[in-house]
N, C-alpha and C positions, 0 to 999 in steps of 0.2 A: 504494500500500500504506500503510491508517493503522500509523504509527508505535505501540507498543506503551506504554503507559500507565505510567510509573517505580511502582517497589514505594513502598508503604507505608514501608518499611525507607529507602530510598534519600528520599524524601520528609523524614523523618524526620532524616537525618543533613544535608540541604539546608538545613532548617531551625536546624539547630543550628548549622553552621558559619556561615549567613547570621545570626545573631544575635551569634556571637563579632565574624563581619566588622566590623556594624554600630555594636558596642559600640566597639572599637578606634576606627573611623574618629570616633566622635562623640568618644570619651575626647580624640582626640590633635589634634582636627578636622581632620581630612586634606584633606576634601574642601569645596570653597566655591564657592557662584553661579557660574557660568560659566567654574568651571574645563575646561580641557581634560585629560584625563589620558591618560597612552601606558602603555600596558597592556603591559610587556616580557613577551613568547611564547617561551619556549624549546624549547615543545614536550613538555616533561615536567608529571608530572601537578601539579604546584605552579601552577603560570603560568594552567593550563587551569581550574583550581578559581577561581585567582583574578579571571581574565576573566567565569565564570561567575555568582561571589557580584554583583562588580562590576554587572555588566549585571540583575541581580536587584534589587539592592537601586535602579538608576539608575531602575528604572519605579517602585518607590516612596517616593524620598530628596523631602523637602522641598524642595529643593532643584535647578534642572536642572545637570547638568554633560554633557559629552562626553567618548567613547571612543574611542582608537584603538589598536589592536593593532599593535602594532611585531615582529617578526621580525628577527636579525640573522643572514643567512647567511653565516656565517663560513669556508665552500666545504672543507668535510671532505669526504675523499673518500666515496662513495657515501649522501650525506645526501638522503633523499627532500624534493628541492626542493616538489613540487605538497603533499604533507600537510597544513600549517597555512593556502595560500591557498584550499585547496578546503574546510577545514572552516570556515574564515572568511566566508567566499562564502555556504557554505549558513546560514549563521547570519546573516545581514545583516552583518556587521562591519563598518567601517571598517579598513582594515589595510594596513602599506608592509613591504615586505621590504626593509633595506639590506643590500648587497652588498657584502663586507668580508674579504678574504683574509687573516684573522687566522690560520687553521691554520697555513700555510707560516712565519708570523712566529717562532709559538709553538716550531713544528721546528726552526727554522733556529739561534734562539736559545739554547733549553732544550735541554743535554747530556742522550744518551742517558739514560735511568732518572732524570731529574730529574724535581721536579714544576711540573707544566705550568698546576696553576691560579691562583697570584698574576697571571705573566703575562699569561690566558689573559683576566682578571677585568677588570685593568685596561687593556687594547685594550678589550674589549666596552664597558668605562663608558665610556671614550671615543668611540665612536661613536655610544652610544647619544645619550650628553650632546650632542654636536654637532646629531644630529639634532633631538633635543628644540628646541636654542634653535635653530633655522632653521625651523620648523612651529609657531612658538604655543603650546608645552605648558608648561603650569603645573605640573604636578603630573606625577614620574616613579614610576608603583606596581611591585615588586617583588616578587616570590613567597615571600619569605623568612617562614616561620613560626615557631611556639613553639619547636620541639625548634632550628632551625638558629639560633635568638638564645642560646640556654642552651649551644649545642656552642660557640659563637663565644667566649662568656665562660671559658668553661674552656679554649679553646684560648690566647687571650690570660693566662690565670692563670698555666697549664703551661711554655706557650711562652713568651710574648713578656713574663712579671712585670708586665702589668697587669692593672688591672681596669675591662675594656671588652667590652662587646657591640656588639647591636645595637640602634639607635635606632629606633623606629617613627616616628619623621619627623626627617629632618634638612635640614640645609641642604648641596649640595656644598660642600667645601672652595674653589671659586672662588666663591661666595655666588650666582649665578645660577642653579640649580636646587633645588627643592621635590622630595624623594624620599620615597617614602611606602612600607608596608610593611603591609597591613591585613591579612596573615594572620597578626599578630603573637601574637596570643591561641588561635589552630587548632592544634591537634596534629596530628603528621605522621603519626598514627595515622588519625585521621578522614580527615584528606585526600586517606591511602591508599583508604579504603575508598570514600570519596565518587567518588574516580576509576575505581576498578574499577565501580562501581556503573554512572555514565556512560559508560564504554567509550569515553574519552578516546581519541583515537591519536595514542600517544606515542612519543615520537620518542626514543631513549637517544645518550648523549652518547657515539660514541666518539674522541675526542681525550682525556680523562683517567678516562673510565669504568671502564676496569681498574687503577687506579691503587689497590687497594687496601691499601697500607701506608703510605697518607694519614694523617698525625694526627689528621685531621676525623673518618675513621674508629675512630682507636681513643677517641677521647672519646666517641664514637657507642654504641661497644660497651659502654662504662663506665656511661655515660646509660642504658643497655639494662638493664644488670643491674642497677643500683640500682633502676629502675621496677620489675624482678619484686621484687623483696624488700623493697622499700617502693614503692606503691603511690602513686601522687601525687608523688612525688618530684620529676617533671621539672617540673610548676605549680609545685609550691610557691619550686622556683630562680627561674623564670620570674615569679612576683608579687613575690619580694625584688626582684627590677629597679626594680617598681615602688615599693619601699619603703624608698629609700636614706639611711641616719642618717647625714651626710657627718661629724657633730662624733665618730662613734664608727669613723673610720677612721682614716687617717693623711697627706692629703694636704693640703699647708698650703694649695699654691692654691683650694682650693675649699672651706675651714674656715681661719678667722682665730682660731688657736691663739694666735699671738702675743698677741693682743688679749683673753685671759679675762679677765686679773687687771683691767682697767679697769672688766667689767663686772660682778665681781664685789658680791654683796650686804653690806652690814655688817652684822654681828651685832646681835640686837636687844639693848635693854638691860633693865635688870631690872625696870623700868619698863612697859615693855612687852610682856614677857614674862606680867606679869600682867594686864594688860587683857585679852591675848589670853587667857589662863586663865579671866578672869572671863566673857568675853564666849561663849566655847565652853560654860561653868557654867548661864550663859544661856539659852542656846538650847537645853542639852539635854533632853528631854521630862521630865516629869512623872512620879513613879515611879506603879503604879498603886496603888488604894485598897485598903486590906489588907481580909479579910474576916474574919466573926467566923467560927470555929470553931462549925459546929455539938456542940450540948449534948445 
């Protein structure tokens, strides 16, 4: 049976999110010669978009790198194990499932009604990182988009009194991993749509999916209703990231505050003040040529 031919529409939004991808990776250079990169799959439609752009843009990148789709079956009860190896499979993939009893950890740990995903986040980095440096991978890509770097910053405002997101490429904290982020620029608008389009099969998290009195959600919510009422809203946060005045903030490690008054200018003298008068007197045009009055 020929597969049925994607709309116009779904074409159309391919396009545009492969152009944000594209823009991201060259802006931040993510990706380099004969990088390997582990495509983290979680099965939700983020991860799926991001494999997709990735392998899109890898037949036409300047560039060759490799792809592998990583899986972490972290053994929740009734998780449809065959899903991601059989959608993998028919797509050519490369791809490893690691095997990883994070659920029980996270239960056994996290008090009833607590929330389960600081925990839940960092077991998964950990495994994933392990595997990374035992396989060759240069480059770890994460599904993280526009709206989940702009919820991070407000959570960190609200919460935690700083001012921090997310980095579209960082280095781990033990300097050993390359972590990359190329739906940095895609709204989880598009991305929605791009997956329904594809008819992804997604997989829902249940370990902390009902957890809705999450903070991530009510900054979500917040994020929501500003977008109806001002329109653009969630970009425009989302490009300040990329346009940070460090000397009009307040943090002295990363502005040498202390240090103005040395680099301060001295006042011109009066000497000089008229040069520069004469010299601007100079240069200014010409007034034009008056005309006579007709008679």
């Amino acid at each position: 049976m020929t597969a049925a031919r994607p709309s116009r529409t779904l074409l159309r939004r391919a396009a545009q999110l492969r152009g944000a991808v594209g823009k991201c990776i060259a802006d931040f250079r993510m990706i380099s010669a004969g990088d390997k990169v582990m495509v983290c799959l979680s099965g939700g439609k983020d991860s799926y978009t991001l494999l997709d752009m990735l392998l899109s843009l890898q037949r036409s990148a300047p560039v060759e790198f490799a792809i592998l789709a990583v899986n972490l079956d972290q053994k929740q009860p009734g998780f449809p194990r065959e899903v991601l190896p059989a959608y993998l499979r028919e797509l050519g993939v490369p791809f490893h499932v690691i095997e990883q009893d994070t659920y029980s950890v996270v239960r056994r740990v996290i008090p009833q009604g607590g929330t389960l995903c600081g925990l839940c986040s960092r077991l998964r980095r950990g495994a994933l990182y392990r595997f990374a440096a035992a396989h060759g991978v240069t480059k770890i890509a994460l599904g993280h988009h526009r709206d989940d770097i702009v919820e991070t910053l407000f959570l960190n405002l609200f919460f935690g009194g700083r001012l921090k997101a997310m980095a579209p490429k960082l280095l781990s904290d033990d300097g050993r991993h390359v972590v990359i982020r190329p739906l940095a620029y895609a709204a989880a608008r598009d991305i929605a749509r791009y997956a329904r389009g594809r008819a992804f099969p997604i997989i829902p998290c249940r370990l902390c999916g009902s957890q809705e009195n999450l903070q991530r959600v009510a900054v979500r919510d917040m994020l929501a209703a500003w977008e109806r009422q001002y329109p653009g809203r969630t970009e425009s946060i989302a490009s300040a990231l990329r346009r940070v005045e460090p000397a009009h903030l307040g943090d002295p490690r990363h502005f040498d505050f202390a240090g103005l008054e040395a680099r301060r200018v001295a006042p011109m003298t009066e000497r000089e003040e008229d040069a520069l008068a004469g010299l601007v007197a100079a240069r200014a045009p010409a007034p034009p040529p008056a005309t006579a009055a007709a008679g």
